[in-house]
PQR file with spaces between the fields and no chain letter, atoms N, CA, C, O and H, PARSE charges and radii, in Angstrom:
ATOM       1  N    UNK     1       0.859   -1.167    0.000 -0.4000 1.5000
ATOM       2  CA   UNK     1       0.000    0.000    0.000 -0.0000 2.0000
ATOM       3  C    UNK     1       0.904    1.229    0.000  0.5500 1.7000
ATOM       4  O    UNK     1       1.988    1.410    0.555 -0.5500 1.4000
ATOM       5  N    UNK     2       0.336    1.838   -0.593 -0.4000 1.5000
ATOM       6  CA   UNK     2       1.191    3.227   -1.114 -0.0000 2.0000
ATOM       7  C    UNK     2       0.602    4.644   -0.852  0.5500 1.7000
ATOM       8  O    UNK     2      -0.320    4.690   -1.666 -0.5500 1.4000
ATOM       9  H    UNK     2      -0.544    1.691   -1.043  0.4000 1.0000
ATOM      10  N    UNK     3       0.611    6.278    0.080 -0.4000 1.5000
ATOM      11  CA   UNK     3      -0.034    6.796   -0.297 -0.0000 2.0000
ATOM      12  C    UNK     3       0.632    7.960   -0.928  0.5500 1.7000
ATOM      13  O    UNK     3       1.760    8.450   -0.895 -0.5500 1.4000
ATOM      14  H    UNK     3       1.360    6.241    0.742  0.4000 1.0000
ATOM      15  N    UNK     4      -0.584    8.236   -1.561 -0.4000 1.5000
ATOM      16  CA   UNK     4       0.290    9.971   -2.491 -0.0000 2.0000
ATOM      17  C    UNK     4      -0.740   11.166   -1.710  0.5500 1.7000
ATOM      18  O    UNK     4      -1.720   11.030   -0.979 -0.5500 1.4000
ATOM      19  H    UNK     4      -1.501    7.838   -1.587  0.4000 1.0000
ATOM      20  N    UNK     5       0.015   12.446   -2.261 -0.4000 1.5000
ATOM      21  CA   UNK     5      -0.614   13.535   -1.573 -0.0000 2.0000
ATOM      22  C    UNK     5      -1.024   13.855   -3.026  0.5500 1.7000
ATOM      23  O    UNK     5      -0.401   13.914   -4.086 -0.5500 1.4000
ATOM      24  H    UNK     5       0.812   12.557   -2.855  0.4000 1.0000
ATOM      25  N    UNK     6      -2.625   14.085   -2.579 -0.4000 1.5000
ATOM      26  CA   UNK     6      -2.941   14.771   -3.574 -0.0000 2.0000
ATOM      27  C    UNK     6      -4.046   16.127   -3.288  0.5500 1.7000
ATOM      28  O    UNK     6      -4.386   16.204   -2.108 -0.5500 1.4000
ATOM      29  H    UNK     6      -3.131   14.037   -1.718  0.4000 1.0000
ATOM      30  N    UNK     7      -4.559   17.048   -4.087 -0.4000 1.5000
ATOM      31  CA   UNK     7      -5.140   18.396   -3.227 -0.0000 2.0000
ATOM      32  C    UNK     7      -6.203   17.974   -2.850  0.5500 1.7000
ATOM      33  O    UNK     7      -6.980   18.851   -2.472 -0.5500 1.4000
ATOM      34  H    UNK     7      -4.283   16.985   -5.046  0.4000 1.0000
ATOM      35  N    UNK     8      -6.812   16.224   -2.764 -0.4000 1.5000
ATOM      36  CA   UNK     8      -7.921   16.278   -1.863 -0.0000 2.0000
ATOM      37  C    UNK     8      -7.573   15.529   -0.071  0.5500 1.7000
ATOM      38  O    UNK     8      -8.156   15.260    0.980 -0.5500 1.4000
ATOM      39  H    UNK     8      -6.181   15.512   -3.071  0.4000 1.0000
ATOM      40  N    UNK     9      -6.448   15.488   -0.609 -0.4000 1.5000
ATOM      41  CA   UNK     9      -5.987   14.719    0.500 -0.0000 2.0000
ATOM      42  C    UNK     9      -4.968   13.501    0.239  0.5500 1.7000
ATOM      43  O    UNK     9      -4.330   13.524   -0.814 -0.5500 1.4000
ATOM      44  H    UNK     9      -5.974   15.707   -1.462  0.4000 1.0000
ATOM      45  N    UNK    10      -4.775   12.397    1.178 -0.4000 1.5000
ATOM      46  CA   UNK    10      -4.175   11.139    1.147 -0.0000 2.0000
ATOM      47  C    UNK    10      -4.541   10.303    0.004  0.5500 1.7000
ATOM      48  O    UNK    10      -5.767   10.208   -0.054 -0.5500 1.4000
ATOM      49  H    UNK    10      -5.293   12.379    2.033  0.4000 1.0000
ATOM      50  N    UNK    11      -3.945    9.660   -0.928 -0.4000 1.5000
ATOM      51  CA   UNK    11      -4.871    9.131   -1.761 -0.0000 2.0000
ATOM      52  C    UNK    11      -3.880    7.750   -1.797  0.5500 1.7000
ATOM      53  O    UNK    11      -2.651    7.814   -1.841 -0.5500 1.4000
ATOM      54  H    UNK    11      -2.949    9.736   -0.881  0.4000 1.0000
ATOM      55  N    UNK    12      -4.804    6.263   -1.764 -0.4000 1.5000
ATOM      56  CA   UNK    12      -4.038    5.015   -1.847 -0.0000 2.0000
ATOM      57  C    UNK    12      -3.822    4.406   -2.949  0.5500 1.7000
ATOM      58  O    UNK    12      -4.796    4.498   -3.696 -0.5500 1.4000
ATOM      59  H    UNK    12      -5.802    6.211   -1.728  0.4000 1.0000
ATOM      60  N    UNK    13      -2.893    3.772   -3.414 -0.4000 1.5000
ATOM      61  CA   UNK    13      -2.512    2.412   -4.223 -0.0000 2.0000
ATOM      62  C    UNK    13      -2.113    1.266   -3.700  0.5500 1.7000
ATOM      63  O    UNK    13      -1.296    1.238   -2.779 -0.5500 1.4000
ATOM      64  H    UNK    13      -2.102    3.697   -2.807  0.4000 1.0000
ATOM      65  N    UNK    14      -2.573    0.331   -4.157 -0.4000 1.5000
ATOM      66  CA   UNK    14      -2.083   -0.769   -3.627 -0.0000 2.0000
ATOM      67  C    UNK    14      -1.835   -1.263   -5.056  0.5500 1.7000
ATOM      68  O    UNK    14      -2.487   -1.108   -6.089 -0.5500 1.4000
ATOM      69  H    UNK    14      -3.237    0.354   -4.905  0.4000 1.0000
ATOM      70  N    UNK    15      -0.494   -2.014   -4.750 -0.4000 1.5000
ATOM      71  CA   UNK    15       0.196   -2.761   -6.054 -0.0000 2.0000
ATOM      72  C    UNK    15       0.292   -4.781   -4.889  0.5500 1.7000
ATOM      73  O    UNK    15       0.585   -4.993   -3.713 -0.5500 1.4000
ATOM      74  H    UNK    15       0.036   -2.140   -3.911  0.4000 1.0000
ATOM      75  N    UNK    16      -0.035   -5.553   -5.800 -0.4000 1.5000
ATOM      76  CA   UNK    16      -0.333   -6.691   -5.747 -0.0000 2.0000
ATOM      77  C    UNK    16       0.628   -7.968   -6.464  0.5500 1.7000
ATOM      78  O    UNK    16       0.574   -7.970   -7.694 -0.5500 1.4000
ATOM      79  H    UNK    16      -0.273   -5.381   -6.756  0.4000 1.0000
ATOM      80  N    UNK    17       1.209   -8.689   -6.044 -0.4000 1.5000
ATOM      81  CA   UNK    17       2.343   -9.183   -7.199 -0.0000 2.0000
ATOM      82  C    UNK    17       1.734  -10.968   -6.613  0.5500 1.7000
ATOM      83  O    UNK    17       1.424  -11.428   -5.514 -0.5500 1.4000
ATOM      84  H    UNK    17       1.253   -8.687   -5.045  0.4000 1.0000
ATOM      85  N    UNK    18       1.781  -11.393   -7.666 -0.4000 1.5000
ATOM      86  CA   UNK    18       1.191  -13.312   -7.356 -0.0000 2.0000
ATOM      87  C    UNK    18       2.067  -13.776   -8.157  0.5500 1.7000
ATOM      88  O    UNK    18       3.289  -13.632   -8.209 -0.5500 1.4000
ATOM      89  H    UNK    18       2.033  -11.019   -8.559  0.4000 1.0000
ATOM      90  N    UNK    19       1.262  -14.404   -8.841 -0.4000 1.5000
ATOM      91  CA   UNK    19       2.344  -16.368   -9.289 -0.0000 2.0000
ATOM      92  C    UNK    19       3.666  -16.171   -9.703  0.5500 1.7000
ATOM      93  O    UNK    19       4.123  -16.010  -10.834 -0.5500 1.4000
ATOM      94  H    UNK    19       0.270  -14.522   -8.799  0.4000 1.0000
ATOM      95  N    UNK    20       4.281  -16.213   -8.455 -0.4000 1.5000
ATOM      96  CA   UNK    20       5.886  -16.189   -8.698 -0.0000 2.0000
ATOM      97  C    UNK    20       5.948  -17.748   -9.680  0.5500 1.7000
ATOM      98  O    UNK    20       5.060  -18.594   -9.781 -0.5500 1.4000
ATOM      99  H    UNK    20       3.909  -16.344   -7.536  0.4000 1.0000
ATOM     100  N    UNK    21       7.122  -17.736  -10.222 -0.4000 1.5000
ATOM     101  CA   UNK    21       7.917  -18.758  -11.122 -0.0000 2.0000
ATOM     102  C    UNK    21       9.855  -17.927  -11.196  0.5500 1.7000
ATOM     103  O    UNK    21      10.423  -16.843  -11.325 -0.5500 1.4000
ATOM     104  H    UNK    21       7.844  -17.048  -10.140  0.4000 1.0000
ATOM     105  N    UNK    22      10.194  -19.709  -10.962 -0.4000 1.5000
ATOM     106  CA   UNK    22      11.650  -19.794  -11.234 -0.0000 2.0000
ATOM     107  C    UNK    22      11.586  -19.355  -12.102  0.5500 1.7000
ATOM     108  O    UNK    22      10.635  -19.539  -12.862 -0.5500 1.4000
ATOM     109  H    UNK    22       9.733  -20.590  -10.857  0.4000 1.0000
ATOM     110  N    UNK    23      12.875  -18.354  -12.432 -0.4000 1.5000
ATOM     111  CA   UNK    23      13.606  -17.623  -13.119 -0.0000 2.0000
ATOM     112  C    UNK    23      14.752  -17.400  -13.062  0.5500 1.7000
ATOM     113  O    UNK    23      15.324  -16.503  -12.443 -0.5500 1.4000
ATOM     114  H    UNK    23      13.647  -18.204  -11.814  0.4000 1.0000
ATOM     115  N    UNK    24      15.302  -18.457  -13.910 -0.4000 1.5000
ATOM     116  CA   UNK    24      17.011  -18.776  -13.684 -0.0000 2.0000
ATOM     117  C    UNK    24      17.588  -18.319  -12.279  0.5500 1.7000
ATOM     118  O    UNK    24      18.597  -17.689  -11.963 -0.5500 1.4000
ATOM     119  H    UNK    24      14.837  -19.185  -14.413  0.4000 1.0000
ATOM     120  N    UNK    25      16.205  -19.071  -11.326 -0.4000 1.5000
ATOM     121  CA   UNK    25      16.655  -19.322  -10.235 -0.0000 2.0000
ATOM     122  C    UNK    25      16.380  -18.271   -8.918  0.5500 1.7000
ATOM     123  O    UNK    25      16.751  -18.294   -7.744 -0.5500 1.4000
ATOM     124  H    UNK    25      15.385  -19.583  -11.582  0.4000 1.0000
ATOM     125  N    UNK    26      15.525  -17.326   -9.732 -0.4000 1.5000
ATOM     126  CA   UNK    26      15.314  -16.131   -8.761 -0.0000 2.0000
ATOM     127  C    UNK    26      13.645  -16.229   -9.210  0.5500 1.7000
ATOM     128  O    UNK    26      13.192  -16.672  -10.266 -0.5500 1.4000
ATOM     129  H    UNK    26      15.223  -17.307  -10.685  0.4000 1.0000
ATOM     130  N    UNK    27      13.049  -15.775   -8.273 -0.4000 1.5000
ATOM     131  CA   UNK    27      11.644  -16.143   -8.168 -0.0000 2.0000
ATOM     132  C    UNK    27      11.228  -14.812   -8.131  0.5500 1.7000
ATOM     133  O    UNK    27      11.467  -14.056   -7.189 -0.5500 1.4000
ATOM     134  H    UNK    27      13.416  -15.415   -7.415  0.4000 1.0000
ATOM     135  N    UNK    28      10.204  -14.313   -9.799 -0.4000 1.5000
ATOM     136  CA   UNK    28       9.869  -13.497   -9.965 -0.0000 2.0000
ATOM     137  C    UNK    28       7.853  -13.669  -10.191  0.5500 1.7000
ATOM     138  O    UNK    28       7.204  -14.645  -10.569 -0.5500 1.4000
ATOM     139  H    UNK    28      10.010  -14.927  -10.564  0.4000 1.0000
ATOM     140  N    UNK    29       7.419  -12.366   -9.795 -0.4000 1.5000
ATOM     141  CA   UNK    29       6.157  -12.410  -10.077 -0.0000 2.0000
ATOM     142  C    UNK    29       5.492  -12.656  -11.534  0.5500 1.7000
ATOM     143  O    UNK    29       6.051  -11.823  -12.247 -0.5500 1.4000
ATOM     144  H    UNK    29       7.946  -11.574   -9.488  0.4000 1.0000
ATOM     145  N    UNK    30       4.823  -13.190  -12.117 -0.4000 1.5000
ATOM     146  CA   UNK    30       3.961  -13.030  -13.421 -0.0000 2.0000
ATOM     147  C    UNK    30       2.575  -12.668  -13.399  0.5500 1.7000
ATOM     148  O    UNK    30       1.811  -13.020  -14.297 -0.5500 1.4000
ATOM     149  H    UNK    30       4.369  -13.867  -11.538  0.4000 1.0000
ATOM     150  N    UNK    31       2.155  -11.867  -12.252 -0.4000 1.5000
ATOM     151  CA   UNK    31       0.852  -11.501  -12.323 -0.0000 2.0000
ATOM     152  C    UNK    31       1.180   -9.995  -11.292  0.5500 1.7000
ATOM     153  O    UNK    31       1.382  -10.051  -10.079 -0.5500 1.4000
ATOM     154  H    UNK    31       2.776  -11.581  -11.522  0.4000 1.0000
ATOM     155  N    UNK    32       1.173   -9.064  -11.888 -0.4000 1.5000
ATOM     156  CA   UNK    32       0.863   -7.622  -11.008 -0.0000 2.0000
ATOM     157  C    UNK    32      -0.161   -7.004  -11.051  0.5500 1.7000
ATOM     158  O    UNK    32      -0.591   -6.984  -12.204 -0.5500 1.4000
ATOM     159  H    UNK    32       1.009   -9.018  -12.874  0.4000 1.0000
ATOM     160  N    UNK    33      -0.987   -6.305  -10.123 -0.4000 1.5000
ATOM     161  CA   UNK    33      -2.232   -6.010   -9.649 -0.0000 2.0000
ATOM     162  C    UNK    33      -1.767   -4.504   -9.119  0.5500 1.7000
ATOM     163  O    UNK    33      -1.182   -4.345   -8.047 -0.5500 1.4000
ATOM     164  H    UNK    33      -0.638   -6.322   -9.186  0.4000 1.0000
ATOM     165  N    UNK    34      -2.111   -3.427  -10.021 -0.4000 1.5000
ATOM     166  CA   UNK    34      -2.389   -1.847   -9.378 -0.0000 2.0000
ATOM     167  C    UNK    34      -4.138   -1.625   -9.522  0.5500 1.7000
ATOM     168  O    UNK    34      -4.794   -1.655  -10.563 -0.5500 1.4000
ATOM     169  H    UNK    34      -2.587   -3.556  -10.892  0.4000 1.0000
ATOM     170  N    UNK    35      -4.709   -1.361   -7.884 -0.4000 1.5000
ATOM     171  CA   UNK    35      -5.362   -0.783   -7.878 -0.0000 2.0000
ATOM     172  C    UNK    35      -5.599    0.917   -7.265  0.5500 1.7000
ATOM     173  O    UNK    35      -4.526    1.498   -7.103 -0.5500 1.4000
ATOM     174  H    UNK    35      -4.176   -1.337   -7.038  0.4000 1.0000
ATOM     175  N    UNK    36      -6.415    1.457   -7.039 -0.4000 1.5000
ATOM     176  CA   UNK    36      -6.290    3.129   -6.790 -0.0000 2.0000
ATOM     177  C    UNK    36      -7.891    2.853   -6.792  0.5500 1.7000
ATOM     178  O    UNK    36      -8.714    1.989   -7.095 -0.5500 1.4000
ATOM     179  H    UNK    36      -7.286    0.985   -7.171  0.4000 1.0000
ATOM     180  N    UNK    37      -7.781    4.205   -6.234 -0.4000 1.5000
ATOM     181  CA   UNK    37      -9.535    5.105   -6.188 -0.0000 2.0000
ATOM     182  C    UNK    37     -10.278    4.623   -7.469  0.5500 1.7000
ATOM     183  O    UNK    37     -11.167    3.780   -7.344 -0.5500 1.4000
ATOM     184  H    UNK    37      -7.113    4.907   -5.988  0.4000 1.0000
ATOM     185  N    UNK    38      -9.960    5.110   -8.674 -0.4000 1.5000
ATOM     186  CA   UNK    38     -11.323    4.388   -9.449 -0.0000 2.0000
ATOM     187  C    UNK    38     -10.618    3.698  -10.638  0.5500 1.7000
ATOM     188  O    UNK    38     -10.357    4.245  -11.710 -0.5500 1.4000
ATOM     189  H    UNK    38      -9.238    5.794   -8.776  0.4000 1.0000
ATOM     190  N    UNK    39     -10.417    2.755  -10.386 -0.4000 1.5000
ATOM     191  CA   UNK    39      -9.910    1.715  -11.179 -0.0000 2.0000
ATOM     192  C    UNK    39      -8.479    0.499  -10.465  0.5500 1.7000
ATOM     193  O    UNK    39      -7.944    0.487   -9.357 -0.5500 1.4000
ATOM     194  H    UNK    39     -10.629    2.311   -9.515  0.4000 1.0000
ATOM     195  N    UNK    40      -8.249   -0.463  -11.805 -0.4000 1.5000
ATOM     196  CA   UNK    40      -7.479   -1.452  -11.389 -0.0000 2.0000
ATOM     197  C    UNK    40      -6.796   -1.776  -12.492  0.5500 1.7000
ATOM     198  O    UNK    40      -7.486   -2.045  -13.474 -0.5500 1.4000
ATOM     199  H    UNK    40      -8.684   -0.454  -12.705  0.4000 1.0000
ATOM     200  N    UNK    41      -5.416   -1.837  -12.628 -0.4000 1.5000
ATOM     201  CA   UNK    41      -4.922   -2.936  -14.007 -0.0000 2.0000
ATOM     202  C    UNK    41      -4.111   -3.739  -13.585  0.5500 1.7000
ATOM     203  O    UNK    41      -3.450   -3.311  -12.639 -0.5500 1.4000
ATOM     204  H    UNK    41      -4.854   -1.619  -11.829  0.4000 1.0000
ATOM     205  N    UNK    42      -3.849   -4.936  -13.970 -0.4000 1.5000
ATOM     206  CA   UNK    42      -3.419   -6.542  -14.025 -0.0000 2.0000
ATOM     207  C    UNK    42      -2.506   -6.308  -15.329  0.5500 1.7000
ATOM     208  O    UNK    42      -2.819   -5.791  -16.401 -0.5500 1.4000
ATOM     209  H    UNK    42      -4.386   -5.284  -14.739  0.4000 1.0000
ATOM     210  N    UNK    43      -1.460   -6.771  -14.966 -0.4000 1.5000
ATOM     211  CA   UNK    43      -0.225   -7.005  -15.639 -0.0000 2.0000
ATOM     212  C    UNK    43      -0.184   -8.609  -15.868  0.5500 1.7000
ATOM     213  O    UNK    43      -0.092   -9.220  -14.803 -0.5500 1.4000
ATOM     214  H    UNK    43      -1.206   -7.191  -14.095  0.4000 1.0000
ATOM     215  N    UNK    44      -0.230   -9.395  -16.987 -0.4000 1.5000
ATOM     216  CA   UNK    44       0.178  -10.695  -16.522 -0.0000 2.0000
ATOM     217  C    UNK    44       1.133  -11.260  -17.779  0.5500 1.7000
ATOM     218  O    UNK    44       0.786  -11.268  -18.960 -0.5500 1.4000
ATOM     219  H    UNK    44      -0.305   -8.898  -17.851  0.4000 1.0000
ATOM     220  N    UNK    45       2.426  -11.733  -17.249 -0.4000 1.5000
ATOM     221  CA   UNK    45       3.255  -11.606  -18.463 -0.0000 2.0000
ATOM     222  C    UNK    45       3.849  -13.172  -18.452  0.5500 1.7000
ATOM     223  O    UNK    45       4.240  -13.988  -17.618 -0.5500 1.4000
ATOM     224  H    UNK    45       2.708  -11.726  -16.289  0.4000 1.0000
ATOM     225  N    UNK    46       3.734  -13.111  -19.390 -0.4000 1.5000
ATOM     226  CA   UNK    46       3.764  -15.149  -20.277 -0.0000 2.0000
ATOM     227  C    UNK    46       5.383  -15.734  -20.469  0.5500 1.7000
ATOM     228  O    UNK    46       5.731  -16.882  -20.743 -0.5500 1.4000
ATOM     229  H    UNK    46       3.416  -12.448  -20.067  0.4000 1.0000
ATOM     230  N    UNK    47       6.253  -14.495  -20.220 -0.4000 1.5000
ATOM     231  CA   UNK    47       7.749  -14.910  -20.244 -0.0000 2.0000
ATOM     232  C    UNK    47       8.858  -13.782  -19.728  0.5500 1.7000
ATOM     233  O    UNK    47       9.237  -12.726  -20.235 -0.5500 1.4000
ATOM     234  H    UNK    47       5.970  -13.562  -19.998  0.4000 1.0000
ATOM     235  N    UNK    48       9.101  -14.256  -18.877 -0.4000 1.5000
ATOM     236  CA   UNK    48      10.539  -13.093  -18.411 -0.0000 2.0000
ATOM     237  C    UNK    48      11.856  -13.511  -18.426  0.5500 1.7000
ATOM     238  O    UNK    48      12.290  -14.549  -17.927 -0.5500 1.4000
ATOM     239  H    UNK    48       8.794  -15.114  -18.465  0.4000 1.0000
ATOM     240  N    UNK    49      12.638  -12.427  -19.178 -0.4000 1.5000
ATOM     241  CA   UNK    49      14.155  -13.421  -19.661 -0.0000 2.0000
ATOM     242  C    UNK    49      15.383  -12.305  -18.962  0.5500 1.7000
ATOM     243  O    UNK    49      15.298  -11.109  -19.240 -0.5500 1.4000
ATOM     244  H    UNK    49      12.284  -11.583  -19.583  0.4000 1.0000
ATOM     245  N    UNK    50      16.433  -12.782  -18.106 -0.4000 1.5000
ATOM     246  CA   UNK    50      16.907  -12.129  -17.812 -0.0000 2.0000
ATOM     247  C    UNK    50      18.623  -11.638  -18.703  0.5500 1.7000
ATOM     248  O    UNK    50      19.225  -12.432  -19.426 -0.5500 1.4000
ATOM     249  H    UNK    50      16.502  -13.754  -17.880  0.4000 1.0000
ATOM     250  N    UNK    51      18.865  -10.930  -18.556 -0.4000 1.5000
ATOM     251  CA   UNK    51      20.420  -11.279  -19.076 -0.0000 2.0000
ATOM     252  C    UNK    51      20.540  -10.839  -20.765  0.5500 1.7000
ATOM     253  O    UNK    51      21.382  -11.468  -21.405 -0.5500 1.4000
ATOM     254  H    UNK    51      18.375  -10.286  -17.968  0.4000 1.0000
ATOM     255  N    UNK    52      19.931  -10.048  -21.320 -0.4000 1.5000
ATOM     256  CA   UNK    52      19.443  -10.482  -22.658 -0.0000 2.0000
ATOM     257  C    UNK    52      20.010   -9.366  -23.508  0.5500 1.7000
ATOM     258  O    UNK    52      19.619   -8.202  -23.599 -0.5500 1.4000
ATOM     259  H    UNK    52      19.247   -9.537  -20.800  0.4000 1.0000
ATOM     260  N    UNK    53      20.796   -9.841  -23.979 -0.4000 1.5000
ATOM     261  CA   UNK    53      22.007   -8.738  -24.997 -0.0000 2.0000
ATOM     262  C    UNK    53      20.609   -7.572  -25.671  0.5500 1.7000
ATOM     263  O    UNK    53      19.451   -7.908  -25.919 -0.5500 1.4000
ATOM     264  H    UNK    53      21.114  -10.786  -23.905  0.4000 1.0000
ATOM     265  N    UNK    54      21.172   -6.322  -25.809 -0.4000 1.5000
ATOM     266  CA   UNK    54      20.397   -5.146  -26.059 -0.0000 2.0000
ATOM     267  C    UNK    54      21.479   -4.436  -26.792  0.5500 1.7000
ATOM     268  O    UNK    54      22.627   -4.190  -26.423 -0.5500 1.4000
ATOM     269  H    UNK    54      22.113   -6.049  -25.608  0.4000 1.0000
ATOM     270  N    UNK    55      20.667   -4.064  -28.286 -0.4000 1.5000
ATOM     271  CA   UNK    55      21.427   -3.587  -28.966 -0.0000 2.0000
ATOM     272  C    UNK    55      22.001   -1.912  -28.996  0.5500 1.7000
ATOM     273  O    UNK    55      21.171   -1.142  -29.478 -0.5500 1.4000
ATOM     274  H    UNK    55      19.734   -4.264  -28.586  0.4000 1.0000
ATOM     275  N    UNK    56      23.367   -1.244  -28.522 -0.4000 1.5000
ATOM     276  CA   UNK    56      23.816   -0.437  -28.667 -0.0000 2.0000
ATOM     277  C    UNK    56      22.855    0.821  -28.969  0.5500 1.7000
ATOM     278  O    UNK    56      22.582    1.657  -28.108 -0.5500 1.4000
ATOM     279  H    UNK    56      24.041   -1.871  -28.130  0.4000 1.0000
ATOM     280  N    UNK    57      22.365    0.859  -30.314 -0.4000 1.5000
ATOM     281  CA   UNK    57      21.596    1.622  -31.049 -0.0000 2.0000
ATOM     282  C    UNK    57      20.290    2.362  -30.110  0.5500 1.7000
ATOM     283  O    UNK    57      20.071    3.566  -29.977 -0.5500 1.4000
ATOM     284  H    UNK    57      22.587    0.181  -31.014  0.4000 1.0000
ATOM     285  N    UNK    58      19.268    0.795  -29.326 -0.4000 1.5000
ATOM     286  CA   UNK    58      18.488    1.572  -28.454 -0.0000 2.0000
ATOM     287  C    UNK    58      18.779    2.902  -27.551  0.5500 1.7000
ATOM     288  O    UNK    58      17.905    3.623  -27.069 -0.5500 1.4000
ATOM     289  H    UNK    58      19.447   -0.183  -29.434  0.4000 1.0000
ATOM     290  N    UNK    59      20.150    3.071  -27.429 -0.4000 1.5000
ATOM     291  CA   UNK    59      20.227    4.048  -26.257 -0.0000 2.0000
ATOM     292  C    UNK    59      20.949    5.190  -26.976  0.5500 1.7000
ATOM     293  O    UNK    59      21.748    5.972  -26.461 -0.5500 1.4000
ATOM     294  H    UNK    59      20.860    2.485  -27.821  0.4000 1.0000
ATOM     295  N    UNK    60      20.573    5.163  -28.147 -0.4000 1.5000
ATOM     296  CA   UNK    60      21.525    6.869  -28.804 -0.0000 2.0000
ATOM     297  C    UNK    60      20.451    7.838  -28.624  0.5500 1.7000
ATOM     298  O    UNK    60      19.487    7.598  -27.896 -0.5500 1.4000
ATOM     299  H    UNK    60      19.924    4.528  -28.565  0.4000 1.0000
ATOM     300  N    UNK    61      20.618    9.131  -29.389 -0.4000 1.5000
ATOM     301  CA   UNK    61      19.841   10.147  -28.719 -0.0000 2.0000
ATOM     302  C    UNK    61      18.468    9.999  -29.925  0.5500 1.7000
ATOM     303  O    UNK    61      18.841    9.759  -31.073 -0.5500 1.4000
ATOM     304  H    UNK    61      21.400    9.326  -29.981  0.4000 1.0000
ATOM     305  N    UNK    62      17.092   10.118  -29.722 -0.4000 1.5000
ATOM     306  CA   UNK    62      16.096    9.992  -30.576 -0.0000 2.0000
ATOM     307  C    UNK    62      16.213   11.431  -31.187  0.5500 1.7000
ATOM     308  O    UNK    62      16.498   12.525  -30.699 -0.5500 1.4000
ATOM     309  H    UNK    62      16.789   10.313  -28.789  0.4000 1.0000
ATOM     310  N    UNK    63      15.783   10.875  -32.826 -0.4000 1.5000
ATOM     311  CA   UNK    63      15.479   12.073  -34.004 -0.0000 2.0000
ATOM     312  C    UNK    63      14.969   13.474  -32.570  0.5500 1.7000
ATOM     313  O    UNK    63      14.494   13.391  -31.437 -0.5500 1.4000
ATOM     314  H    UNK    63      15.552    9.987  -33.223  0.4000 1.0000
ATOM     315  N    UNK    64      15.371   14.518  -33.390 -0.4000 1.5000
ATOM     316  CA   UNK    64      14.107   15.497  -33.228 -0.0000 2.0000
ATOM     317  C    UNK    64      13.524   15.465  -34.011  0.5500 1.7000
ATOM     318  O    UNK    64      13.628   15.120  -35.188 -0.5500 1.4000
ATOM     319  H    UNK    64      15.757   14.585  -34.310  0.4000 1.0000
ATOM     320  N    UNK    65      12.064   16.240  -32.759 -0.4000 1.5000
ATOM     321  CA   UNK    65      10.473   15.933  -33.223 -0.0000 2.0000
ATOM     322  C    UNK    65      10.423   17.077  -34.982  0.5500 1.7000
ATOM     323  O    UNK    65      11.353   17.844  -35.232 -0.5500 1.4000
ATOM     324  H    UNK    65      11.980   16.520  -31.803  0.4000 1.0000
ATOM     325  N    UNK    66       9.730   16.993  -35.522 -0.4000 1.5000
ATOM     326  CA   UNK    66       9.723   17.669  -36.746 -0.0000 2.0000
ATOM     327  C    UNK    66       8.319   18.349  -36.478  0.5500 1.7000
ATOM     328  O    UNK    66       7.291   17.717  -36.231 -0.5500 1.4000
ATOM     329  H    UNK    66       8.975   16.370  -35.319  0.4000 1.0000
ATOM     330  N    UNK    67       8.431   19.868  -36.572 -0.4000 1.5000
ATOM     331  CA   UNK    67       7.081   20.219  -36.479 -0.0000 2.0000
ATOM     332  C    UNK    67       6.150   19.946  -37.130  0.5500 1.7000
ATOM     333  O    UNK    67       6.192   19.525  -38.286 -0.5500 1.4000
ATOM     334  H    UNK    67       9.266   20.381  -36.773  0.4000 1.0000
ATOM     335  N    UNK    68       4.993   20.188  -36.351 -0.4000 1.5000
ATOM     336  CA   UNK    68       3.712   20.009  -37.193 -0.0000 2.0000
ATOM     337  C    UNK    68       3.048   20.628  -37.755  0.5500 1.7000
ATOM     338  O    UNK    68       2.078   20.132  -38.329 -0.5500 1.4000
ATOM     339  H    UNK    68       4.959   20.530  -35.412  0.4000 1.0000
């Protein structure tokens, strides 16, 4: 449970984590749960890989935006 300040006051989240599974040995969640004041979303993810070569390129600086 989490709270934030907001201008009506205290406001809660609760984040929720379930079906852990081995993961090269470290036991990670595959189901996350954020709920809040008016609403909820469920994360549920079918494969987590750790260790996983990332190509150079992702991290250069992005185009600038071109006006519109």
């Amino acid at each position: 449970m989490r709270y934030g300040l907001s201008p009506i006051g205290r406001v809660p989240t609760q984040i929720d984590f379930a079906d852990y599974r081995d993961v090269n040995g470290i036991k990670l969640p595959f189901r996350i749960t954020y709920a809040w004041l008016d609403g909820r979303d469920a994360i549920v993810l079918n494969e987590i890989q750790t260790n996983v070569p990332v190509d150079e390129t992702k991290f250069g600086r992005p185009a600038p935006l071109k006006p519109q």
